[in-house]
C-alpha positions as CSV (number, residue, x, y, z in Angstrom):
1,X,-11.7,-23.3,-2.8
2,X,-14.4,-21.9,-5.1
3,X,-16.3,-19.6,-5.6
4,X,-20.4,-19.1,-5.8
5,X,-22.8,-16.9,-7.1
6,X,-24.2,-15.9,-4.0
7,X,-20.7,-14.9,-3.0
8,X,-19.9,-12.9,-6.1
9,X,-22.9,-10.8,-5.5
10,X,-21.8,-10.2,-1.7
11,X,-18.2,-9.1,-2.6
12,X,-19.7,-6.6,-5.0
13,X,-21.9,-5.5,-3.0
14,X,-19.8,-4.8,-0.3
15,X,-17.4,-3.1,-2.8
16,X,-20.3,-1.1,-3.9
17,X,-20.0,-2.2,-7.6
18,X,-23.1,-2.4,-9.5
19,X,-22.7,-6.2,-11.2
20,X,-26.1,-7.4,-13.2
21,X,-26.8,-11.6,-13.1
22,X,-25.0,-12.0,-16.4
23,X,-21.6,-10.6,-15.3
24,X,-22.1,-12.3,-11.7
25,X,-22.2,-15.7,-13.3
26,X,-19.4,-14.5,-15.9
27,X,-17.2,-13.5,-13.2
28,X,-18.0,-16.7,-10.9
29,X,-15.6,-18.8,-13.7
30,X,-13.2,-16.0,-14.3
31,X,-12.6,-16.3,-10.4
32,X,-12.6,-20.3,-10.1
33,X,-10.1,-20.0,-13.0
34,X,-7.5,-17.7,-10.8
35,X,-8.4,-19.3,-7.4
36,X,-7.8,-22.4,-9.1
37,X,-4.0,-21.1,-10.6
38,X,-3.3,-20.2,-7.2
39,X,-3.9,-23.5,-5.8
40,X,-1.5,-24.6,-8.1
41,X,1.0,-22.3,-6.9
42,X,1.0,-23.0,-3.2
43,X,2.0,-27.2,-4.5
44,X,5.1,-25.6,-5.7
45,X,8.4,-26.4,-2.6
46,X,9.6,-22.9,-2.2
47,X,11.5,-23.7,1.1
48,X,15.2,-22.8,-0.4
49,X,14.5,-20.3,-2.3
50,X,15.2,-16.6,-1.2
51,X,12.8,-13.7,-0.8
52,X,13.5,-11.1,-3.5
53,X,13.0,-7.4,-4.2
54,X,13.8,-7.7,-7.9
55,X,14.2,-10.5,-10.2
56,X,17.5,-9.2,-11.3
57,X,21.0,-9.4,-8.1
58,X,21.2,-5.6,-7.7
59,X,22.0,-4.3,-3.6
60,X,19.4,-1.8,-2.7
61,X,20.4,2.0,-2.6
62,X,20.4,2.8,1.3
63,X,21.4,6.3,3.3
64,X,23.0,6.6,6.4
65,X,20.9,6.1,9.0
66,X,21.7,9.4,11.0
67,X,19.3,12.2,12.5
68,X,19.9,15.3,11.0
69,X,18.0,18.6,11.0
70,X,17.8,18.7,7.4
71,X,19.8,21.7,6.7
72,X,16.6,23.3,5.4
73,X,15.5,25.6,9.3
74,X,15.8,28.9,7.4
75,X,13.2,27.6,4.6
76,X,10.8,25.9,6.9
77,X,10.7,29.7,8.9
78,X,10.6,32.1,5.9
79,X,7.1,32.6,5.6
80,X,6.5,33.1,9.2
81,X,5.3,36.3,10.6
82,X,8.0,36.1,13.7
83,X,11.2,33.9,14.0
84,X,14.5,33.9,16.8
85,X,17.0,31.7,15.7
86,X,15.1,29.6,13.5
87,X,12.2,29.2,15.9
88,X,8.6,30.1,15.7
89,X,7.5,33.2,17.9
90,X,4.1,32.6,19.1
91,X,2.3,35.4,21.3
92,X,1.7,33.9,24.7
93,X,-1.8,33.1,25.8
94,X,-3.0,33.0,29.1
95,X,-6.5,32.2,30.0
């Protein structure tokens, strides 16, 4: 796959970047050269290798998977003007 000038100018247009005709053609190579590298990298047989998170072995930090109310009712309903048992009091409206 490569890539054109024409094309060059559409993607920064449509990212609203301001390119002039000398970048344009500058960045037509720079993006050959990186479409090209990643043509390289889809030759390379991945098929036993294992997804990873991090390139070191380290088991990923994980909390109980629980529902809890998160011990924090009476901060969420300081600030309110009215509270009952760490509930909002609204005034009922009836139209």
């Amino acid at each position: 796959m490569s890539v054109d000038l024409q094309t060059v100018k559409r993607v920064a247009r449509l990212a609203r970047i301001a390119v002039s005709e000398e970048d344009a053609e500058r960045m037509t190579g720079e993006l050959n050269v990186i479409l090209g590298f990643v043509e390289q990298l889809n030759e390379v047989d991945v098929s036993g290798v294992e997804p990873m998170t991090s390139v070191i072995p380290m088991e990923m930090k994980k909390r109980p998977d629980v529902v809890t109310d998160g011990s924090k009712a009476a901060d969420i309903v300081a600030n309110a003007p009215a509270t009952e048992e760490n509930f909002f009091l609204v005034p009922k409206v009836v139209e």
